[in-house]
C-alpha positions as CSV (number, residue, x, y, z in Angstrom):
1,X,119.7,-79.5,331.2
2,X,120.3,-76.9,328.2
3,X,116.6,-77.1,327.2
4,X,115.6,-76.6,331.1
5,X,117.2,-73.6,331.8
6,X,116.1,-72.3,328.3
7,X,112.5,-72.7,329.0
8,X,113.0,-71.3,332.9
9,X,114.7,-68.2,330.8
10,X,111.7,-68.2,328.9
11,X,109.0,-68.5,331.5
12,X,110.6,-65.7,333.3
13,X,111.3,-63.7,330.3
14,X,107.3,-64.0,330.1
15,X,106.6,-63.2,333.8
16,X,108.4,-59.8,333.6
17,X,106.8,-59.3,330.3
18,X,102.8,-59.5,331.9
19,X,104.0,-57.8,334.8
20,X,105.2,-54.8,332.5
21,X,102.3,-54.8,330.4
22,X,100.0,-54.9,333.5
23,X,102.3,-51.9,334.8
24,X,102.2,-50.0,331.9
25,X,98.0,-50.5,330.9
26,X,97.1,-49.6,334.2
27,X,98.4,-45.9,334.4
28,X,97.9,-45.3,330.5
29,X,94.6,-47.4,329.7
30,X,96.1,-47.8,325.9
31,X,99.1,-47.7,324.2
32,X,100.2,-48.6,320.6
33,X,101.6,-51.8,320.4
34,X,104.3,-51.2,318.5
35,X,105.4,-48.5,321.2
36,X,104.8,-51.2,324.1
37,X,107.2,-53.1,322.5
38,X,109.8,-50.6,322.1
39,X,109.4,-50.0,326.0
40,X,110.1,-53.5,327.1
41,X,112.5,-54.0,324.5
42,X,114.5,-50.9,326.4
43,X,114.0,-52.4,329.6
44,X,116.1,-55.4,327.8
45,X,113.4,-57.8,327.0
46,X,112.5,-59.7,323.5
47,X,110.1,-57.3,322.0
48,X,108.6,-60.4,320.5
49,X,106.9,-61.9,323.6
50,X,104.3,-58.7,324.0
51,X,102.2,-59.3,321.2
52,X,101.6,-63.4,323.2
53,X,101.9,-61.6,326.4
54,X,98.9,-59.4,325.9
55,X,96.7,-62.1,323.8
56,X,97.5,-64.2,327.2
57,X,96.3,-61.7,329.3
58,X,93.2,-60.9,327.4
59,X,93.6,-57.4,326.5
60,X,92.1,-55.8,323.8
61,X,94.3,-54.7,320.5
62,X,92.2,-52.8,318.1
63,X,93.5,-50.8,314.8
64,X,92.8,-47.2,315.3
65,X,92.3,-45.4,312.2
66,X,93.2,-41.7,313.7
67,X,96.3,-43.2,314.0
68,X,96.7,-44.6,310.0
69,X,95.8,-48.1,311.5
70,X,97.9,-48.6,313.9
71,X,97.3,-51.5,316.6
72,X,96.3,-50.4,320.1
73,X,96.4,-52.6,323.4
74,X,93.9,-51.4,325.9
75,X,93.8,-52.0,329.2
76,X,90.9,-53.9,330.8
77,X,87.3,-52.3,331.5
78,X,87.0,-51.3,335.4
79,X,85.8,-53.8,337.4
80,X,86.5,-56.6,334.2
81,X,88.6,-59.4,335.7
């Protein structure tokens, strides 16, 4: 029962987390990773599940060297699906 509600807490956990992302992309079309986490860690998620969150949801992460290397998510190309 234990291991059921954890993975429930974790599906859900991972819902939120795309639905943030998603949020987040679409009004700022990139953002640093590292920053994205912060976000949805502040909004009491696991900072942990963005980096699989945005591999999941095919986004691009890209270092940026303006930015000493930093890694970037971007948000989708218009009209990509």
């Amino acid at each position: 029962m234990a291991e059921r509600v954890a993975a429930a807490a974790k599906l859900e956990e991972q819902l939120r987390a795309e639905a943030f992302v998603r949020d987040r992309l679409r009004t700022l079309h990139r953002i640093r990773l590292g920053l994205l986490q912060d976000l949805w860690h502040d909004e009491g998620g696991d900072s942990l599940t963005i980096p699989p969150v945005v591999e999941a949801l095919g986004y691009r992460v890209e270092r940026l060297a303006e930015f000493e290397n930093e890694r970037f998510v971007f948000a989708p190309e218009e009209g990509a699906a």
